[in-house]
N, C-alpha and C positions, 0 to 999 in steps of 0.2 A: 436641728435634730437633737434627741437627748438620751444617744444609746446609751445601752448596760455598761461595761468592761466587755462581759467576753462577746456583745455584737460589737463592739466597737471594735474587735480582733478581725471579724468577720469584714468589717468594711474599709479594715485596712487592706486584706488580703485583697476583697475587689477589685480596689483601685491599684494593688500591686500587677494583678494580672490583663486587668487594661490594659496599664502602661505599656507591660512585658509584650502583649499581640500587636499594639501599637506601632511600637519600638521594632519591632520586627516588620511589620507590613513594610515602615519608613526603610530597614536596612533594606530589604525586599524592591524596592523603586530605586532607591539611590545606586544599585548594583547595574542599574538596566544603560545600556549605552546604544547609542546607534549603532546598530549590525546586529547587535545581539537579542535575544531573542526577546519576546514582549512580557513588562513584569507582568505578574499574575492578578488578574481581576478579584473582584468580590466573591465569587461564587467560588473559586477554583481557591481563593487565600480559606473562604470556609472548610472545603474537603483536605483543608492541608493542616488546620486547626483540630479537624474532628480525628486525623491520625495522630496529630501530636500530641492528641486528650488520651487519645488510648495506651500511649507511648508511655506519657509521664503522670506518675501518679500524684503529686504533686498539679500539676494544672487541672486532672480531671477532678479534682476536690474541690473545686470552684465553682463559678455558677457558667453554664455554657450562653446564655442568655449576656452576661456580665460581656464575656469573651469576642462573639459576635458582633453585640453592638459598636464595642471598639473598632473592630472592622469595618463595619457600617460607615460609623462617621470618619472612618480615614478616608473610605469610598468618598465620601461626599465633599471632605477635604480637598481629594484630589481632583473631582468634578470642578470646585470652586475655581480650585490652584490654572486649571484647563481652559477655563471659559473665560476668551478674551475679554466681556464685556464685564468681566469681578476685577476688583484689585484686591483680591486673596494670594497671600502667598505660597510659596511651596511647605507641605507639611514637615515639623521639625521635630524631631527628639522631645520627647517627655521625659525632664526630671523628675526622680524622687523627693517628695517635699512642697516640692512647686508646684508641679504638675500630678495633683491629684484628686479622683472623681470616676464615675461610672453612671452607665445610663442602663435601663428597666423598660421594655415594653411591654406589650402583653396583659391588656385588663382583664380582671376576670380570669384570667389563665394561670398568669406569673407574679401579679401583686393586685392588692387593692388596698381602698384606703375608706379607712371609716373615723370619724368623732367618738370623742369620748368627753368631751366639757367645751365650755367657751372658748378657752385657749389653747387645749391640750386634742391632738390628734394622734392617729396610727396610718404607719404605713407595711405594709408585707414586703421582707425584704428579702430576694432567695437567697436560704444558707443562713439567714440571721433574725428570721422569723418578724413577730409586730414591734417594730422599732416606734417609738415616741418622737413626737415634732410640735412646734409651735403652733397652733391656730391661727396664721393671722388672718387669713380671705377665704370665703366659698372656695371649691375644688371642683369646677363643672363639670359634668357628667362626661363629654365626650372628648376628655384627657384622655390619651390612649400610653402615654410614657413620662418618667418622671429623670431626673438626675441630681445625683447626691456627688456634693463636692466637702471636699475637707480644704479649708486657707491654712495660712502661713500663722493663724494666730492659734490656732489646733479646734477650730470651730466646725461643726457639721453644719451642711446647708442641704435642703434638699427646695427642687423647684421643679414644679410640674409645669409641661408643657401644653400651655392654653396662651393665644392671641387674642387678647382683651379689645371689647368693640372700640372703634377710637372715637374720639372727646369731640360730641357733636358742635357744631357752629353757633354761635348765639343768634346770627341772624340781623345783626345789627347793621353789616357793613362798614365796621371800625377795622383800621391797619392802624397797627403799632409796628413800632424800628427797634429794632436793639442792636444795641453798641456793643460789641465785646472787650474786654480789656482787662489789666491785671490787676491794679488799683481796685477801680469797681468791673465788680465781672460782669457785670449787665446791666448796660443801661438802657431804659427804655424811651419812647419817644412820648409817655406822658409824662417822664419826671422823675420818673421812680430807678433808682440805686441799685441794685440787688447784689449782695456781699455772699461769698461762699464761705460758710461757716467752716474753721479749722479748730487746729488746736488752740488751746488757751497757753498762757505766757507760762505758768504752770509747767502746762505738759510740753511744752516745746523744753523748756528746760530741765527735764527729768530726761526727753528724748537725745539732747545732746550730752547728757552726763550718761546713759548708755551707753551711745556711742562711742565716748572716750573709754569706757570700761571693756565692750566691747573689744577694741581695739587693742588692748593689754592682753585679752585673754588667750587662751593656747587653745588652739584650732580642736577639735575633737575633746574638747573638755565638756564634762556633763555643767561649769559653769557657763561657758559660752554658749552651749545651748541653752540655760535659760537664760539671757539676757538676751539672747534674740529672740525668742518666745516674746519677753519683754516688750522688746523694740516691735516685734510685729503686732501685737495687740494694738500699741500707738500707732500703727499706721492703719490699721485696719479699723480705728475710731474716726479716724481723720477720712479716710475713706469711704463708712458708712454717713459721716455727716455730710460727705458734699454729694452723694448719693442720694439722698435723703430731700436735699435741699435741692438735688434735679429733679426728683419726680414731683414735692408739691409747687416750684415755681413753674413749671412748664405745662401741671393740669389748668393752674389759675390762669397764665397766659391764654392757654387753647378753649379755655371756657367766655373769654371776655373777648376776646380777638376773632375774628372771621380772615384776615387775611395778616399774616405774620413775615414779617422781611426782615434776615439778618444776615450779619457778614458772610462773603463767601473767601472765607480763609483758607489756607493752604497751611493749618497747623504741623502736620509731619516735617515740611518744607520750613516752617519757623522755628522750629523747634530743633535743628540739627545743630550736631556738637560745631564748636567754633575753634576744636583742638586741632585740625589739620595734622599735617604730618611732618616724620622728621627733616627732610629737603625746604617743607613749606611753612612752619608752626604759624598756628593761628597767633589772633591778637587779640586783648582782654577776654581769655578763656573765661575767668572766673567768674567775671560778669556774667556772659552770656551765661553760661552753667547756669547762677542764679536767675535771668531772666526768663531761663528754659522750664526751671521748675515754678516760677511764678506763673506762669502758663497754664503748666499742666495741671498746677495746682486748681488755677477758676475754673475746670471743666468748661470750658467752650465746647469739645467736640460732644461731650454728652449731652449736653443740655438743648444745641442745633438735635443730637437724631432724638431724643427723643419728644422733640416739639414734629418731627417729621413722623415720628411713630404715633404720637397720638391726634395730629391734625395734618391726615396726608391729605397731599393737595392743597393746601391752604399755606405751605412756607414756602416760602421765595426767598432764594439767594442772590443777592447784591455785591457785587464789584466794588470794594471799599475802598476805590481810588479817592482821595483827594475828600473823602468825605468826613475830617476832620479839620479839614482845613477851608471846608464852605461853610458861608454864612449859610444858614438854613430860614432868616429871613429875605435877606436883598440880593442872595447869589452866588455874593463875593468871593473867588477864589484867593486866599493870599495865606501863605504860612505865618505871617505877622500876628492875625489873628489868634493865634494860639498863644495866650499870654502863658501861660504854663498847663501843667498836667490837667489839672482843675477848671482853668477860667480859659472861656471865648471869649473879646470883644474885637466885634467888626471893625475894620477898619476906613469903614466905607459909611456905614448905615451907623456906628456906636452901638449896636445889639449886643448885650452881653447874657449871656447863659452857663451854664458847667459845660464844659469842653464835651462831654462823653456823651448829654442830654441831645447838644447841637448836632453832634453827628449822627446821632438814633434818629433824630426826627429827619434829616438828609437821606438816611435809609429809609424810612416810612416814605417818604418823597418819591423814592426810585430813581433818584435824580443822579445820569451817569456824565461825566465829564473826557475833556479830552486831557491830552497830557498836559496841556499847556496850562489847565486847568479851565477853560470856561466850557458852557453845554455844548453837546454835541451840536445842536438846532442851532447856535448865537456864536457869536463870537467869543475872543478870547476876554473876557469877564476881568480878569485879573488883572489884565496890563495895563487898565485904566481907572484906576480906584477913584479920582478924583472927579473924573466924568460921569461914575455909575452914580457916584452919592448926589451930585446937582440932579441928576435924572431921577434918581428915588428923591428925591427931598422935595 
């Protein structure tokens, strides 16, 4: 978006008085104990909003629309947080800075939106009138709400809410495998590499000479606030590029593929700190640390949902046991095989391939093993290498 100054006041305030009804539903539940009496619903937290608008002159200068919807989605927050079959958590405190944004329904009534050139649109914003935004897609007719967030680098975003048809099937009957991993972040089972674009050596070294300056500076200083302005801008490059790099690798996947199988990983479960505690302290913290943000960095979990968002039905999650460590021609279960990060050769059959390639095509396989590592259907594969290869040979 590309408010004025004084709408950009106005959409500060928004998202100031979100937070605040927020902030308060959350104090509003967290108060509630067993015995005591039941927190207050959606409807009954609205009648208690419409006396505090009358109360304070300050909140009634806001948009009551703004105010509501916040309510709204803690409503739904807490529906999610309820329902056994989510893993939504319980809703949390909204910071200022962090946590900022506000949601608009109401077409036609409350806001609307129209063109004005190829790139340049309008939206109606209550309180802040036709605020400017980027052109970048059609806005379909039967959008009925939109939501404007402000990030950590002081960027407006606004994003209407419309579920795009998903990414038809080719029809071919081709499965592809992909491999997840830190090195390469996707490898597929026809060959192909796929690297998540980050910062440049560049910018990674401007971001750590930041952070050292950062770190000198004196808390509430208007210098330390712009150097993290700074700092977040770089991260929020870095972020929109591997963004960027999930929605067009996973349209081209879902356009070439009819049946898509990739790892079924327990990223949250990989990714926990390694720092333990004072009785217990972990061991090589800083590694892990490092191999945590190496992680987070490939986007795995993005790039799985939205291969599920735009070819539902068609992704299948695989058991990534032991599936870098089979040959994906002769069978062979054996960790030997793994001559490093990079190179497979069997040591059964002499197949060799890129390590990440061999296990993709094992995912495409669907091919699930036991612990010991041979198929579920056959025996144990692996405790006979020398027997399998006269038999393949």
């Amino acid at each position: 978006m590309i408010p004025l100054p004084a709408q950009e006041a106005v959409l500060r305030d928004h998202c100031s008085h979100a937070r605040y009804v927020w902030n308060l539903a959350v104090e509003q539940h967290a108060h509630w104990r067993p015995g005591r009496a039941r927190a207050p619903g959606y409807l009954e937290q609205c009648r208690q909003l419409t006396a505090a608008r009358f109360e304070y002159d300050w909140l009634r200068a806001g948009s009551q629309t703004v105010q509501q919807q916040a309510l709204r989605d803690f409503n739904q927050a807490i529906a999610a947080f309820l329902d056994s079959g989510n893993a939504a958590g319980r809703p949390s405190w909204r910071k200022a800075g962090r946590d900022e944004g506000f949601r608009i329904v109401g077409r036609g009534s409350q806001w609307e939106v129209r063109r004005l050139s190829r790139k340049i649109g309008q939206v109606w914003v209550p309180k802040a009138g036709w605020v400017r935004f980027r052109w970048s897609r059609a806005v379909p007719t039967d959008v009925k709400s939109y939501r404007v967030t402000l990030d950590r680098a002081g960027r407006w975003h606004i994003a209407f809410a419309a579920i795009p048809a998903p990414v038809p099937a080719p029809g071919y009957d081709k499965v592809v495998g992909i491999d997840l991993g830190v090195v390469v972040s996707a490898a597929l089972s026809t060959g192909e590499l796929l690297h998540v674009p980050g910062l440049t050596w560049r910018e990674q070294t401007r971001l750590r000479r930041l952070e050292r300056k950062l770190a000198r500076a004196k808390r509430g200083s208007a210098r330390r606030k712009k150097v993290r302005l700074a700092i977040a801008r770089l991260r929020v490059r870095e972020t929109d590029r591997r963004k960027d790099w999930a929605e067009k690798k996973t349209t081209d996947i879902a356009q070439r593929f009819d049946l898509i199988k990739v790892e079924d990983l327990r990223i949250k479960n990989m990714t926990q700190s390694a720092k333990g505690t004072r009785e217990n302290p972990g061991r090589n913290v800083r590694q892990k640390a490092g191999l945590n943000r190496g992680i987070l960095r490939s986007g795995w979990g993005l790039l799985v949902r939205r291969l599920e968002e735009k070819a539902p039905g068609r992704v299948e999650r695989i058991n990534p046991r032991f599936t870098s460590q089979r040959c994906s021609a002769c069978g062979l279960v054996d960790a030997k095989s793994r001559k490093s990060q990079a190179r497979f050769v069997c040591t059964a059959c002499g197949y060799a391939c890129h390590a990440d390639v061999n296990a993709a095509r094992n995912i495409a396989a669907g091919h699930a093993v036991t612990a010991r590592g041979g198929f579920r259907s056959a025996g144990p594969a692996n405790r006979e290498p020398q027997l399998l290869a006269s038999l393949t040979g």
